[in-house]
Structures are given as structure tokens and as C-alpha cells.
Backbone as a ProteinNet text record, in pm:
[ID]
protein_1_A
[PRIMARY]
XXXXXXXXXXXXXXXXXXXXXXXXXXXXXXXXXXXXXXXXXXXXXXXXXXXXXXXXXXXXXXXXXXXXXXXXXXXXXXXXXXXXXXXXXXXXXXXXXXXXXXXXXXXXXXXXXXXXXXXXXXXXXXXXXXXXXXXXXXXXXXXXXXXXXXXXXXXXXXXXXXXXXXXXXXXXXXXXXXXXXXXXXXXXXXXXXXXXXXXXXXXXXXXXXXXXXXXXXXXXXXXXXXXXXXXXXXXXXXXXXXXXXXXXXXXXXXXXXXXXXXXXXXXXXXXXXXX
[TERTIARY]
1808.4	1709.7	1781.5	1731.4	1799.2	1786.8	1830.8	1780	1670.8	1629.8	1476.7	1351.6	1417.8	1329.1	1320.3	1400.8	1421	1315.2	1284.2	1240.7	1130.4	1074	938.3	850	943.2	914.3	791.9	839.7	706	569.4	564.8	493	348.9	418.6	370.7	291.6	404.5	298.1	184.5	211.4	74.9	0.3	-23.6	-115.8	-161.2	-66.7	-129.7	-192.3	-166.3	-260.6	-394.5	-403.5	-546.4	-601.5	-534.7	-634.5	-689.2	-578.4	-670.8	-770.6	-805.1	-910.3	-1028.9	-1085.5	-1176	-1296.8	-1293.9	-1446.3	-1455.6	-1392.4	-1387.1	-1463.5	-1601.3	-1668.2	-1588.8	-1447.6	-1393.9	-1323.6	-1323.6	-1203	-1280.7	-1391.7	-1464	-1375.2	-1314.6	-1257.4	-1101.2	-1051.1	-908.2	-923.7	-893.3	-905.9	-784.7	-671.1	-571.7	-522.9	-498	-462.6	-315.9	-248.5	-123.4	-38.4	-103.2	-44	-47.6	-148	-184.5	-77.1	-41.7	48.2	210.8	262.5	342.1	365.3	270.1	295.1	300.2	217.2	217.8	378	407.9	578.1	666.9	644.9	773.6	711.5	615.3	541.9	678	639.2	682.7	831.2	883	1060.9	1141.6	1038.6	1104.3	1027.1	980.2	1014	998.7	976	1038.5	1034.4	930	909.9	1002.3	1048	1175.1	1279.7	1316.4	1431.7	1465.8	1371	1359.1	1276.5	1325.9	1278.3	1129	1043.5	863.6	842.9	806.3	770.8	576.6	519.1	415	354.1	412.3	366.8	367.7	430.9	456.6	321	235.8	80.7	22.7	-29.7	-104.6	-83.1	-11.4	-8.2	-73.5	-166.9	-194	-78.2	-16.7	70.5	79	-34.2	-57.2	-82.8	-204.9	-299.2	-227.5	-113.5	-21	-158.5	-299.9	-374.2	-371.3	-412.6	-349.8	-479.3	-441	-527.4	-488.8	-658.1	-624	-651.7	-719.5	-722.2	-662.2	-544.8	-476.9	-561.4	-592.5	-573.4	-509.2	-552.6	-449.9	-391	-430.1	-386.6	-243.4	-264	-108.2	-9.2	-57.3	40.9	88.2	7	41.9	123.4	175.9	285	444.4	435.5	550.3	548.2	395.8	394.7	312.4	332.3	255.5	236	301.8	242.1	180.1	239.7	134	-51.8	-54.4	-196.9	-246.9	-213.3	-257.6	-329.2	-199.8	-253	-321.7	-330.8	-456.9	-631.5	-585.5	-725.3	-765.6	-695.2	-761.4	-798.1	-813.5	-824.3	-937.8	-1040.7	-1148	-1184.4	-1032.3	-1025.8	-1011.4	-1015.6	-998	-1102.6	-1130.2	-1198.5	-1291.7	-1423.7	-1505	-1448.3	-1351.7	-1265.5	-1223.1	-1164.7	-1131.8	-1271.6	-1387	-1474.9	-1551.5	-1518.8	-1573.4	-1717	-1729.3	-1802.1	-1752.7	-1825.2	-1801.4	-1685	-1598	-1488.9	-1566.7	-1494.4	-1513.2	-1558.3	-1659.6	-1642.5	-1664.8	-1661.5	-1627.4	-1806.5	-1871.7	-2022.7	-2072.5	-2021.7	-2040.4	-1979.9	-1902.2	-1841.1	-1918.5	-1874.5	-1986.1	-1925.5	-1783.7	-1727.7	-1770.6	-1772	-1754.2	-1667.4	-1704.7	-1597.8	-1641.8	-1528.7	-1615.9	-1645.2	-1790.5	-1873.6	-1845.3	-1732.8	-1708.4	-1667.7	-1571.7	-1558.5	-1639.5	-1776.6	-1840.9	-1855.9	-1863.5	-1819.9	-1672.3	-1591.9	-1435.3	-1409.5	-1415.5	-1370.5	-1239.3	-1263.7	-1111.9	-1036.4	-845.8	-845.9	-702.2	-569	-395.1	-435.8	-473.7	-496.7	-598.3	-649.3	-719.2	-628.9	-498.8	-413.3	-317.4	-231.5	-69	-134.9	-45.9	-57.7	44.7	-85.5	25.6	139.7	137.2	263.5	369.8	329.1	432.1	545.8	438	455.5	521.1	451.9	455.6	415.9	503.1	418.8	396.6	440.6	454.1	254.2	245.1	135.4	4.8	15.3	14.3	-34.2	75.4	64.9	-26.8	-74.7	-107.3	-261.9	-216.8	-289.3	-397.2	-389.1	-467.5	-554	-569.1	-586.8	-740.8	-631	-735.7	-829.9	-829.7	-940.4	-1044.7	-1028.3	-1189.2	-1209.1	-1146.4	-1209.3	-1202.1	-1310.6	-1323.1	-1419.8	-1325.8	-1370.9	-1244.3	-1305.7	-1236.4	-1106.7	-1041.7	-880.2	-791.5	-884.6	-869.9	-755.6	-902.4	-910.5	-825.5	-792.9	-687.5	-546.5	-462.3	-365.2	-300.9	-340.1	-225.3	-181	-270.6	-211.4	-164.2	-128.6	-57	110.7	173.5	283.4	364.2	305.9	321	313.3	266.1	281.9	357.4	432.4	521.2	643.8	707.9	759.6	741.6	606.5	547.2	481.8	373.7	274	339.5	456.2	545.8	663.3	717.1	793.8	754.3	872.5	830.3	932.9	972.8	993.4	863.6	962.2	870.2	816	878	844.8	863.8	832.5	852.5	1007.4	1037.6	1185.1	1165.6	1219.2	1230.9	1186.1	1239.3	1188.4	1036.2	979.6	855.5	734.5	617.5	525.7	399.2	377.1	227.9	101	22.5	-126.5	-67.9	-18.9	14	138.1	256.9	289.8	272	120	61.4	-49.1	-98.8	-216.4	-177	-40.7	19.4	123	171.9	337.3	376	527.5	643.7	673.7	703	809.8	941.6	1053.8	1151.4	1187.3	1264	1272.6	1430.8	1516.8	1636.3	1676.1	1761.1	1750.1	1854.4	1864	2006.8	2111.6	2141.7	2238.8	2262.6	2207.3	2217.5	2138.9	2084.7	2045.4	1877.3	1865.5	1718.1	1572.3	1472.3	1403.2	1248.1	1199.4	1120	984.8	881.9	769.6	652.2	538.5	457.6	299.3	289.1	143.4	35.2	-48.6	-155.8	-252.5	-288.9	-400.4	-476.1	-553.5	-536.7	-664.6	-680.2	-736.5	-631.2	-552.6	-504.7	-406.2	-383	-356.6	-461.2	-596.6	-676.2	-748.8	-810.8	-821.9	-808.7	-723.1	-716.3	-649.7	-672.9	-565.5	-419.8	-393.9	-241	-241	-249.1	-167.6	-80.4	-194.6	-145.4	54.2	-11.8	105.1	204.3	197.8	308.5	356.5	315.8	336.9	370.4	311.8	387.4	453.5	369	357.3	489.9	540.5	675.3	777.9	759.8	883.1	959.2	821.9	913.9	894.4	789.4	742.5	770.3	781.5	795.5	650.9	657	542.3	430.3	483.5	352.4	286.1	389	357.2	251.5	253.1	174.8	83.7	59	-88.8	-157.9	-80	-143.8	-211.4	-149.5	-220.8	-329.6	-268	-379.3	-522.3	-506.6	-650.7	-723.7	-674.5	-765.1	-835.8	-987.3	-1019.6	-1027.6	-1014.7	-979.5	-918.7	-783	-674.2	-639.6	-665.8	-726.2	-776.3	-908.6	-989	-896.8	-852.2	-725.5	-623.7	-560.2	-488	-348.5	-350.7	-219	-146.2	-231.7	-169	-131.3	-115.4	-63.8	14.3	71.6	126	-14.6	4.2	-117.5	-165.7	-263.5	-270.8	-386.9	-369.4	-443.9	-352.7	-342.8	-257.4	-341.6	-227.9	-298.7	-272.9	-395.4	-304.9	-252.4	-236.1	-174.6	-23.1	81.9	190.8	201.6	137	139.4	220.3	97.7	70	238.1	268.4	404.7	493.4	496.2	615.8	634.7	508.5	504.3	569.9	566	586.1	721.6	786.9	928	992.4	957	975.5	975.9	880.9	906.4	1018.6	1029.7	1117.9	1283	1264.4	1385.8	1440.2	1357.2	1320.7	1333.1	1275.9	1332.1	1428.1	1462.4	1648	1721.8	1740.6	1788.8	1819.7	1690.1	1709.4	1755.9	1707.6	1805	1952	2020.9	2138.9	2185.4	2122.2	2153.7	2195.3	2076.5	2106.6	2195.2	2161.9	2319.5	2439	2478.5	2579.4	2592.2
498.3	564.5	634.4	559.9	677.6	834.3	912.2	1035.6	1062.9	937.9	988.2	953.8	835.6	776.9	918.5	958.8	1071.3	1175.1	1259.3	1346.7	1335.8	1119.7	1102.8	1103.7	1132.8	1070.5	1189.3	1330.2	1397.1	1429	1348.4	1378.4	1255.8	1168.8	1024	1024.1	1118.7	1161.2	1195.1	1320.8	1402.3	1307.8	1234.8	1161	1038.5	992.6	889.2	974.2	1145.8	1155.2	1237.4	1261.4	1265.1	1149.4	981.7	946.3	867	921.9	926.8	1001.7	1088.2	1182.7	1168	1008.9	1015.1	1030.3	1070.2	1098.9	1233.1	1301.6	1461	1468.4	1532.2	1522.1	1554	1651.6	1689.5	1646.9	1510.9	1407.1	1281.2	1224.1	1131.6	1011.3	1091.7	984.4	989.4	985	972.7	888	713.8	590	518	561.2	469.7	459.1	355.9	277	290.2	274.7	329.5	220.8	67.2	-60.8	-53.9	55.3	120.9	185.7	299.8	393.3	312.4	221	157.4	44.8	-4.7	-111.1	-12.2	157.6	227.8	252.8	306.4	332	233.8	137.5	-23.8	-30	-39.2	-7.5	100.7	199.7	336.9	352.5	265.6	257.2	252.2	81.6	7.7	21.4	116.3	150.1	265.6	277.9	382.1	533	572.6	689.2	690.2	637.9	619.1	691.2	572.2	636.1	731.3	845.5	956.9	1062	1021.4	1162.2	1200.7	1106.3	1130.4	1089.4	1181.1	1114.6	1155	1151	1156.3	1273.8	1359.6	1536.5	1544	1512.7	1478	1467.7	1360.7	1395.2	1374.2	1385.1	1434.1	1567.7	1639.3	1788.8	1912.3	1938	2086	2146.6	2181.4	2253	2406.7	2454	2574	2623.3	2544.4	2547.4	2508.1	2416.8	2331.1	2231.4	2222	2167.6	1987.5	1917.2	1751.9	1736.5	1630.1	1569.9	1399.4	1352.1	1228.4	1173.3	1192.4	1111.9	1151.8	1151.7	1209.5	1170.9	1251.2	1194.2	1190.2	1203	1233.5	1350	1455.5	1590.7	1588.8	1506.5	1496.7	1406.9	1306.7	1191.8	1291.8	1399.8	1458.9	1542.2	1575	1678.1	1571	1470.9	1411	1339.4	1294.3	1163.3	1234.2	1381.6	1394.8	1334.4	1293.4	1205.7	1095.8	997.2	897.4	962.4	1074	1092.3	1145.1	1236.2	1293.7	1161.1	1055	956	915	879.6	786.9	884.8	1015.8	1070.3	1038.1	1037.2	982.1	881.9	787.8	623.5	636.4	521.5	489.3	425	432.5	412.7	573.8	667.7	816	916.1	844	983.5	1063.5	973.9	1033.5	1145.5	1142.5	1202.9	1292.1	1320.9	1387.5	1531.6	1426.2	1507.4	1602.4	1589.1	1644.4	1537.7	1369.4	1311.5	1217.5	1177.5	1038.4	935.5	938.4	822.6	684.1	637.3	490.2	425.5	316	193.4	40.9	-48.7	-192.5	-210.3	-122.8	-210.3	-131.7	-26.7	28.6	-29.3	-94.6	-161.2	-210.4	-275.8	-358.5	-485.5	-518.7	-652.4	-705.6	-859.9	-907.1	-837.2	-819.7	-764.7	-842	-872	-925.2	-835.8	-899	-849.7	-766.8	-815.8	-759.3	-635.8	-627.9	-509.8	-376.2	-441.3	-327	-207.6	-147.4	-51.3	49.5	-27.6	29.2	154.8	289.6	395.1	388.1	431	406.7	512.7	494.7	641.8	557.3	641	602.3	509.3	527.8	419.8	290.5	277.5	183.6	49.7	96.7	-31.6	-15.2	115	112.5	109	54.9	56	165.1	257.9	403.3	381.6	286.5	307	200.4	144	-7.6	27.7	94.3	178.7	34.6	-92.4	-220.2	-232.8	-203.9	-197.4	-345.1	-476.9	-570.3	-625.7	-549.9	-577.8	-491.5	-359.4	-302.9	-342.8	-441.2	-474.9	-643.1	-673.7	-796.4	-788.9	-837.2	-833.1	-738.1	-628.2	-519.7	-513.5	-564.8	-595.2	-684.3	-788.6	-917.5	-893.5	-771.3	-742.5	-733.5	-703.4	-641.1	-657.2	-725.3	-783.6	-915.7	-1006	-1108.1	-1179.2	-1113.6	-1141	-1256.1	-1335.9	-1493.5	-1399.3	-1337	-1274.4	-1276.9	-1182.5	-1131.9	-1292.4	-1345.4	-1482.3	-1622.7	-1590.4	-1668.7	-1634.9	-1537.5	-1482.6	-1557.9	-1599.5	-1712.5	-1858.9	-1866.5	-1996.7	-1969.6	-1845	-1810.9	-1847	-1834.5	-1801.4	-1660.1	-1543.2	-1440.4	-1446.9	-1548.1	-1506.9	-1629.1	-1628.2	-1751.6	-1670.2	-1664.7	-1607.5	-1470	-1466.8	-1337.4	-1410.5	-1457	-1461.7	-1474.8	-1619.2	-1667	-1559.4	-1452.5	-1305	-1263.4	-1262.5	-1185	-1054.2	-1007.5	-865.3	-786.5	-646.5	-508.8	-485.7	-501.6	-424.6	-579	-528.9	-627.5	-646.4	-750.6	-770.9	-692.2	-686.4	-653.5	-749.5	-883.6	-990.9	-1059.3	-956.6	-1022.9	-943	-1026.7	-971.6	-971.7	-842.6	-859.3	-772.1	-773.8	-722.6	-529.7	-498.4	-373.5	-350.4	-451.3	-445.7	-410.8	-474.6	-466.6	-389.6	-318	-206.7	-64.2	-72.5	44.1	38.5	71.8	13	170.8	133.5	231.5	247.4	402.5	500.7	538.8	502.3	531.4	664.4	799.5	909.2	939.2	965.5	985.3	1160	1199.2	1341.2	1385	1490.1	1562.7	1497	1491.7	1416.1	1283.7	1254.7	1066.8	981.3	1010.6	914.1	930.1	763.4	783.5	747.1	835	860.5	725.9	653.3	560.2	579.1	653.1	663.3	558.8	563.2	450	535.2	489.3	514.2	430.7	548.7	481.6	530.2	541	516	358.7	337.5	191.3	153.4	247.1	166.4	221.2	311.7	350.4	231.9	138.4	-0.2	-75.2	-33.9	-143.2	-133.1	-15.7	13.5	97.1	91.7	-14	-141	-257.7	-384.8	-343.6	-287.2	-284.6	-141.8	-60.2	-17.9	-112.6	-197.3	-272.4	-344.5	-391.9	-440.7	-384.5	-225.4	-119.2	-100.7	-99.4	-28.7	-109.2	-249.3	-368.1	-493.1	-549.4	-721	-684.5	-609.1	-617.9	-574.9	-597.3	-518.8	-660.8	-805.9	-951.6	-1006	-967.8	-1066.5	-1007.8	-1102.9	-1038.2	-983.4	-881.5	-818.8	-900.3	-1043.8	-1118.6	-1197.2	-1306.8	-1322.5	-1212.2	-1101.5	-1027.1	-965.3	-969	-962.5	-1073.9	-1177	-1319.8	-1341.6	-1300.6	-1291.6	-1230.2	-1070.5	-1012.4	-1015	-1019.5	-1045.6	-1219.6	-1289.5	-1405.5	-1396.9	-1346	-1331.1	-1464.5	-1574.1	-1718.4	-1691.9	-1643.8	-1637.4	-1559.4	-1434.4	-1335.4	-1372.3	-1410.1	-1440.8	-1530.8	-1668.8	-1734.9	-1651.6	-1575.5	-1491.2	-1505.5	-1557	-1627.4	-1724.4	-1847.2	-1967	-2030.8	-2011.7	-2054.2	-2026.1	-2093.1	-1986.1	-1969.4	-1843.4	-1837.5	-1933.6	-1975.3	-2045.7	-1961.8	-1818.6	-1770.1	-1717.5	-1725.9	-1695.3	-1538.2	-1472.1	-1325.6	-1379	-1308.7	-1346.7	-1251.5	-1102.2	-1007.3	-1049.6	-1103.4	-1168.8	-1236.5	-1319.8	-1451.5	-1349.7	-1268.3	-1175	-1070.8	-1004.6	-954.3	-1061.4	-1179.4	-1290.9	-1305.4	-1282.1	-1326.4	-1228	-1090.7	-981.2	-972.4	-1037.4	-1007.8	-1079	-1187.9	-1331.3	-1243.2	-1165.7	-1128.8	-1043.9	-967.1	-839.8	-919.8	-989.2	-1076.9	-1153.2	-1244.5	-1280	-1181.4	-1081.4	-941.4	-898	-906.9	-828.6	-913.2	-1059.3	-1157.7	-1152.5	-1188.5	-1145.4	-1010.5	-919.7	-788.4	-802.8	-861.1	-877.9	-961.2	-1078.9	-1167.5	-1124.3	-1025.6	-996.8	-873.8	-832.6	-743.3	-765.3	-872.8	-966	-994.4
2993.9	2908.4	2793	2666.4	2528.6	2552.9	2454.1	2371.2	2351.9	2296.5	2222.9	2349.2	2427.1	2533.4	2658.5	2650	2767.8	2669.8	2548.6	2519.1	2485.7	2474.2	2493.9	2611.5	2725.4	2858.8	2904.6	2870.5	2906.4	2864.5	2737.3	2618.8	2687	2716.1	2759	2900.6	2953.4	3117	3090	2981.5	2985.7	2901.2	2797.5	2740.3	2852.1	2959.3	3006.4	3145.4	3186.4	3257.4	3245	3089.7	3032.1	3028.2	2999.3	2965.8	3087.4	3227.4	3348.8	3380.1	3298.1	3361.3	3284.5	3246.8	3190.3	3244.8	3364.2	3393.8	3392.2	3359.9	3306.3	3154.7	3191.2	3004.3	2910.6	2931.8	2797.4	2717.5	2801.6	2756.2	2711.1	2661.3	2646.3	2550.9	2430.7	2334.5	2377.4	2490.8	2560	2626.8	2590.8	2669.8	2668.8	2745.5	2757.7	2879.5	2942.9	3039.8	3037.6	3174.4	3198.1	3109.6	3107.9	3052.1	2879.1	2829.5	2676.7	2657.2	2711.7	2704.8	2684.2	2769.9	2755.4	2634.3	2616.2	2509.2	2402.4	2356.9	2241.4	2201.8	2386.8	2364.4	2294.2	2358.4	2299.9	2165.2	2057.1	1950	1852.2	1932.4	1894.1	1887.2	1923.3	2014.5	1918	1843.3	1781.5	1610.2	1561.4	1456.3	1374.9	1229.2	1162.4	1191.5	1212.8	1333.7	1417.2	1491.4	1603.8	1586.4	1459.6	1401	1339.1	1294.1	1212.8	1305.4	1483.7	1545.2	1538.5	1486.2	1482.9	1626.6	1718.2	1860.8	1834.9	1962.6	1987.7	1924.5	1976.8	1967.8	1797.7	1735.7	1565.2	1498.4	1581.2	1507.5	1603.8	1733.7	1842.7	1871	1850.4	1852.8	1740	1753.1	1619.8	1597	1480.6	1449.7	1441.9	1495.2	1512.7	1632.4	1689.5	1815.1	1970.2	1907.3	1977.9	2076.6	2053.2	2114.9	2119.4	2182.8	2156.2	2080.5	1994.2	1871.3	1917.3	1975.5	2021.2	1891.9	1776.8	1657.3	1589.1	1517.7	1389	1293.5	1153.7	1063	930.4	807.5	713.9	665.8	733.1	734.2	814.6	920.1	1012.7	964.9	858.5	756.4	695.7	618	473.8	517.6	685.2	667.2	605.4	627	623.4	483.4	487.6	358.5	235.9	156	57.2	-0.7	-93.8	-205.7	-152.4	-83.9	-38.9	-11.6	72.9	59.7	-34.2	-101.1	-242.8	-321.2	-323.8	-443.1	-356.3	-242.8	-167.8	-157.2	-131.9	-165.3	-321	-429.5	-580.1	-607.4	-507.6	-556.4	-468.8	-497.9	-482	-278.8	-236.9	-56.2	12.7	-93.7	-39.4	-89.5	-244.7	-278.2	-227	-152	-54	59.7	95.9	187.4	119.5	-18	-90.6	-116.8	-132.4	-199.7	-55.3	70.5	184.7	193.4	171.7	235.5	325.1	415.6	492.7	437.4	500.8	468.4	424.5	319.6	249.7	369.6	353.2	443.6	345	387.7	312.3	269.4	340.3	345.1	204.7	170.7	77.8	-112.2	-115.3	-146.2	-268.7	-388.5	-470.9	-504.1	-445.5	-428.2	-308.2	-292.4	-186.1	-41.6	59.6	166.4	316.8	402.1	519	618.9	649.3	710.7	826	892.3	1019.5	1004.4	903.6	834.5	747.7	786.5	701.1	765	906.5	966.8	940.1	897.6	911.2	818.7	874.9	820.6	732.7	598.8	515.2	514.1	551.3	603.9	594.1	611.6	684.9	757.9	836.2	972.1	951.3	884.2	812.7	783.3	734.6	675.3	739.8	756.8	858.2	998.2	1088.5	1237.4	1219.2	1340.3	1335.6	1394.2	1513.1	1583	1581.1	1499.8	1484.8	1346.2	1276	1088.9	1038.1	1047.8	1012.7	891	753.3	637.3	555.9	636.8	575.1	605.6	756.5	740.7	679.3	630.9	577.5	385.5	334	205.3	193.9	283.7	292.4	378.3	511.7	626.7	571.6	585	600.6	485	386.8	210.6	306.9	315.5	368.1	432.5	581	700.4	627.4	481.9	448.6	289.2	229.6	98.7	89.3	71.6	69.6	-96.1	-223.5	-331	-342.5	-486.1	-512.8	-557.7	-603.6	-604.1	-494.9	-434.8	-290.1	-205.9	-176.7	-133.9	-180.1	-307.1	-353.9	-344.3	-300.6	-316.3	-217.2	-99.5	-22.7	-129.6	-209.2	-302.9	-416.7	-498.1	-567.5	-524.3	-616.8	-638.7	-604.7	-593.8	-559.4	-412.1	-328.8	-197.1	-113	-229.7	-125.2	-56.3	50.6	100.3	174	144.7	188	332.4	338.6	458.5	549.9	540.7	637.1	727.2	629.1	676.3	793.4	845.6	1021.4	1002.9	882.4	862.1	871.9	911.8	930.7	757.6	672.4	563	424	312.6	213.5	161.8	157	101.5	-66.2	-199.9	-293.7	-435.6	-340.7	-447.5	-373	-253.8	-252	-280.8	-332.5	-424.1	-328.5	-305.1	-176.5	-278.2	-229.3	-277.7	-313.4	-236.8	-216.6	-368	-410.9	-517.8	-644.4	-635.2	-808.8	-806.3	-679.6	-647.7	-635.4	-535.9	-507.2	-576.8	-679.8	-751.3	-725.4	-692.4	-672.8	-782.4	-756.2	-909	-789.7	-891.4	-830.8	-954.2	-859.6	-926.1	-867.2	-940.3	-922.9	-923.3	-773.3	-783.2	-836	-790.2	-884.4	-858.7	-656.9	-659.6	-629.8	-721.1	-777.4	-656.6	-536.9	-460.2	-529.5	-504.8	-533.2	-477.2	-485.8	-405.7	-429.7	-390.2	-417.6	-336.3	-431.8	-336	-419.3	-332.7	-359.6	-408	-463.1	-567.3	-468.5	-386.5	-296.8	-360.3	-450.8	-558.2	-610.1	-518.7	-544.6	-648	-740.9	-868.9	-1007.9	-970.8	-1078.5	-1172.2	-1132	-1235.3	-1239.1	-1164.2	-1228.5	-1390.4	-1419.4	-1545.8	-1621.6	-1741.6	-1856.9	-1781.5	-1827	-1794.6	-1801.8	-1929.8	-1987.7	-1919.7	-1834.2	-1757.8	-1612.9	-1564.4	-1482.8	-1549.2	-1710.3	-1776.9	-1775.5	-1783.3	-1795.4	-1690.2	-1569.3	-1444.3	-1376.8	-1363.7	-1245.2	-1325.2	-1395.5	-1451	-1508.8	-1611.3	-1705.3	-1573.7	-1474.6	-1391.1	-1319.1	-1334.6	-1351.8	-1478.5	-1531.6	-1649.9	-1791.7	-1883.5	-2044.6	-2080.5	-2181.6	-2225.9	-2273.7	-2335	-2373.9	-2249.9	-2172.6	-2060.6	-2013.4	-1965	-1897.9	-1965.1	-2065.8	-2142.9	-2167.3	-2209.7	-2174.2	-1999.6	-1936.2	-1763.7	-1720.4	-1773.2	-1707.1	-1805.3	-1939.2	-1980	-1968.3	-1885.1	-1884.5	-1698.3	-1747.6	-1634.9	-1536.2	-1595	-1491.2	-1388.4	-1464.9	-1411.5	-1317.2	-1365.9	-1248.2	-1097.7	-1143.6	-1001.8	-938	-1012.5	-930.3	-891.4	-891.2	-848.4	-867	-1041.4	-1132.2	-1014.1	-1034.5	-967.6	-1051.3	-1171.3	-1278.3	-1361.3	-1450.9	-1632	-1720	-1770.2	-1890.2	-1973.4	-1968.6	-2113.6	-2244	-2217.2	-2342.7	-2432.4	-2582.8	-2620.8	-2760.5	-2736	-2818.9	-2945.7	-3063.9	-3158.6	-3230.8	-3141.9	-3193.1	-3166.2	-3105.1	-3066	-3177.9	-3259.8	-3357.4	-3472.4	-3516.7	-3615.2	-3631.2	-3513.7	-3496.1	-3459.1	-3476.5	-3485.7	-3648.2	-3713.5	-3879.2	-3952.3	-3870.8	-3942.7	-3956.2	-3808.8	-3806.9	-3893.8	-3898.3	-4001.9	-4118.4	-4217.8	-4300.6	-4335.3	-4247.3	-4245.4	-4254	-4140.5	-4155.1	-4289.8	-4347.9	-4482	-4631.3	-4566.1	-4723.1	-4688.8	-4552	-4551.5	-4636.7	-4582	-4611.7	-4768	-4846.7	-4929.9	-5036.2	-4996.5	-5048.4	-5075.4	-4912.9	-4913.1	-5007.7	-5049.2	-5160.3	-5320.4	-5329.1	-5436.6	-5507.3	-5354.4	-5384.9	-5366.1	-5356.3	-5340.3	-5514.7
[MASK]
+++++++++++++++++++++++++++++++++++++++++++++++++++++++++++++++++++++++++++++++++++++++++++++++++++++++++++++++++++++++++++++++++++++++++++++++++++++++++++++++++++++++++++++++++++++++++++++++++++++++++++++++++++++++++++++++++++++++++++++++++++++++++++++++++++++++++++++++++++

């Protein structure tokens, strides 16, 4: 038995012998099975939480009350993950939550979403598996449970998800491009002493409008500036979910190719004649 396995070991008794005592009224929403409790552990063992000392008591415990909290929710993320919830209460999967109403659900929605999903409270736990903290499924998977618009729906035949679906990594490699990439885009912020810190923007409309923020914030981080205004304003292309190269062409690009041409052209000349 590890360190950490030995200092989860009592934490685990007591949760798996509440959620023996469910015929006790005070315990109604405490349903785990001794075979629950174990698979949460091997879950829990083997990732990022693990490794950074987050055991059970971390967010099943009140931090005051020391009382057990069988549902965490984003009040117990936000001791560890501020910014992630901050920006996730401002985006359109939090703000209700933000504003003291009823958490988001899919049925509410004015895109396409599937059905099965129109119940699903939007919340941390909505997209991360708390105890796996599996963010590959997270940027993908979890996208998919519950929007089922032609974007949405096209993104396995893009180009952007090649090497993605197939990944049996925990998290996204660097050169791979998931739903969560160009919705949630990372700011990397460099501290004093030079290591740097990379958090993720869970605001998930804040690149949707204007277009050309999307341009600023994700598309130029593979693509050239015209490329990615040529993309994101052709709504075709869009709904396909850029399975293609652009074919709209700006003709503000034309217009600043002519200009340079000139500029180039009167230098040229100047130099001539001052020669």
C-alpha cells in the first residue's frame, strides 16, 4: 500500500460505510456500493488529483463545517481551479449559475442538442469526470453528449480531429486540435521566475463573437491571418467544420497586396532618382 493509498484508506471506509446506511432517511443521495467505492479509488489512484495530494476529503469535505458533501460543486473546484470557474460562470454553460438560477440544461438550448441530454445540469462535472480528471475526454467526448448541431456533428471528419478521437491519452497532446481548443483557448502567462503558467479560458462563447476574435485568439496560433479570416467568415465552411481550405477570398487582402505594391513601387522609385 502507497503513502497516499494508506491516507486514503480511512476516508473510503467512512464513505463506503455511509453509503451502507442507506436505509437511514439522512442519507438518501449516498448510493455507493462497496464495488463503487473501489473502482472510484483505482479512478482516483491513477490520475491528476493523485498526484498533487487531492484525496477524497479535498471536495467531499466542508472546509469549515468539516461536514461530508456527497455532491461537490463548483465552489469546491474554485478552491483549487479559480480561473477556470470564474471564466466558466461568464460563458453561456455557467451564467445561470452565476446569476443564482437553475443550472444550464441542453433542452434549453436554441441549437440543435441530443435529446437524451436535455435533462443534464451544466456545471464542472458536466464535462470533467471528477475522478478520472480525464481532460481528453473532457475536450471532445463531453462537447459531443449534448450538442448535436451540423458543426458540432462534423468535427470527426475534419482535419482538426485526426489524431484526436483515436488518442488513448489522459489529456490533449499540443499539436492536437479538439472542440475545447478553439472554444476554450489557453493564455500562457509567464511569472517572475520564468516558469510558465498556462490556464484555460472556460468561457465558452467568448471566441464565438466577433468572428475575428476567434482569429486573434486561436486560428493565427496555426494559421496565417488571411487563411483564418478567409475560414472563419465562410459560414459553409463553418457548419462543415473546415474540412477543407477556404475558398472565399477577402477583398480587403487584394486591396492591402496593391497598396504594398505601391509603396514598394514609390520607394523604388525615389531611390532612382536620387541616384
Amino acid at each position: 500500500m502507497t503513502f497516499r493509498s494508506a491516507r486514503l484508506l480511512p476516508f473510503v471506509i467512512v464513505l463506503f460505510c455511509v453509503g451502507c446506511l442507506l436505509i437511514a432517511p439522512a442519507f438518501p443521495a449516498i448510493a455507493a456500493t462497496q464495488a463503487e467505492v473501489e473502482e472510484i479509488t483505482q479512478q482516483w489512484q491513477t490520475g491528476a488529483h493523485a498526484l498533487n495530494d487531492v484525496n477524497c476529503a479535498s471536495c467531499h469535505q466542508a472546509e469549515e463545517t468539516k461536514a461530508f458533501v456527497a455532491s461537490p460543486n463548483q465552489e469546491s473546484c474554485q478552491s483549487c481551479h479559480e480561473s477556470a470557474v470564474e471564466t466558466f460562470l461568464l460563458g453561456k454553460h455557467g451564467i445561470r449559475t452565476l446569476e443564482g438560477e437553475s443550472p444550464l440544461t441542453p433542452a434549453m438550448a436554441r441549437i440543435p442538442m441530443k435529446h437524451d441530454a436535455f435533462d443534464k445540469q451544466l456545471s464542472c462535472n458536466a464535462c470533467h469526470d471528477v475522478h478520472t480528471v480525464n481532460t481528453m475526454q473532457a475536450s471532445v467526448e463531453s462537447c459531443l453528449t449534448c450538442h448535436n448541431d451540423n458543426h458540432s456533428l462534423n468535427y470527426e471528419n475534419s482535419k482538426h480531429a485526426q489524431g484526436v478521437l483515436s488518442s488513448s491519452l489522459p489529456r490533449p497532446g499540443a499539436a492536437q486540435v479538439t472542440c475545447a481548443t478553439c472554444h476554450l483557448p489557453r493564455t500562457a502567462t509567464k511569472k517572475t521566475d520564468g516558469t510558465v503558467v498556462v490556464k484555460v479560458n472556460h468561457n465558452n462563447t467568448y471566441t464565438l463573437k466577433p468572428r475575428n476574435r476567434m482569429v486573434g485568439e486561436v486560428c493565427m496560433n496555426c494559421h496565417g491571418v488571411e487563411y483564418s479570416y478567409n475560414s472563419i467568415f465562410d459560414d459553409e465552411l463553418v457548419e462543415a467544420n473546415f474540412d477543407r481550405p477556404p475558398t472565399l477570398e477577402h477583398e480587403s487582402f487584394e486591396l492591402m497586396r496593391a497598396a504594398e505594391q505601391r509603396r514598394s513601387g514609390n520607394a523604388s522609385a525615389s531611390q532612382e532618382d536620387s541616384e
